[in-house]
C-alpha positions in Angstrom: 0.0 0.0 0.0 1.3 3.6 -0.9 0.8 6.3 1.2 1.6 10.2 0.9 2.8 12.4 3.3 0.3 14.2 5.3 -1.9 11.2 4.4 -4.1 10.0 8.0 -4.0 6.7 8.5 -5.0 4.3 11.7 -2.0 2.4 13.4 -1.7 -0.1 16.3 0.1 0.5 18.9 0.7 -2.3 21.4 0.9 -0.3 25.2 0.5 -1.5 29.0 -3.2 -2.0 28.5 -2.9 -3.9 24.9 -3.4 -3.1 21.3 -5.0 0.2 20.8 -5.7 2.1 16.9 -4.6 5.5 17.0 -4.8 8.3 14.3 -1.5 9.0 12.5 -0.1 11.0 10.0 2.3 9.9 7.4 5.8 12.1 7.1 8.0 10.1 4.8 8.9 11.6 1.3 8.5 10.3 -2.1 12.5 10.0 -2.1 12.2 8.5 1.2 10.2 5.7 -0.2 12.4 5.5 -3.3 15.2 3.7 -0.7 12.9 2.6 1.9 10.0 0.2 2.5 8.6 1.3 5.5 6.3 4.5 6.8 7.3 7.0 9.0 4.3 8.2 11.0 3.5 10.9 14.0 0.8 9.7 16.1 -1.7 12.6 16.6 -3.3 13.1 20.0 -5.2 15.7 21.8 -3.8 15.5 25.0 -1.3 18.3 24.4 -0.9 18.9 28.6 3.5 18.6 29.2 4.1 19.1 25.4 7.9 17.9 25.0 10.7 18.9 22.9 9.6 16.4 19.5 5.5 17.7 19.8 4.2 20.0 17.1 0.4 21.6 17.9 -2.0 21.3 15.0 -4.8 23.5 15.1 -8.3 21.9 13.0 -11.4 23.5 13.2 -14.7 21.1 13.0 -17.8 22.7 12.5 -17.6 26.3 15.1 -15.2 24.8 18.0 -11.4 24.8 17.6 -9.7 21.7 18.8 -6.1 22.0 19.4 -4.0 18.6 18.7 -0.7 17.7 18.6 1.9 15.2 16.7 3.8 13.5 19.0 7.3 12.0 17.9 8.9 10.6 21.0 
């Protein structure tokens, strides 16, 4: 399957408490996947409380409210 970046996709993350899906966005390249078979991903959550050094906020707005996200790389 192909992805491009800034595609969302689902991914499964195994934790404490088992497998859980969690949104995602893609980041690799079109030259990264000219070397490489894999996907690089940053999960997106909304808990942006004790942001650290690798989080970017996202800002979306859905319908009238403003949700702020974040990508989380660590």
């Amino acid at each position: 399957m192909s992805f491009n970046p800034g595609d969302i996709v689902t991914v499964d993350l195994t934790g404490v408490k088992g497998m859980k899906r969690r949104p995602a966005v893609v980041l690799s390249s079109v030259k990264y996947y000219a070397i490489r078979p894999d996907t690089i991903v940053g999960l997106i959550t909304t808990r942006t409380r004790g942001l650290g050094e690798t989080d970017y906020e996202l800002y979306t707005r859905l319908e009238t409210s403003r949700f702020t996200c974040c990508i989380r790389f660590s």
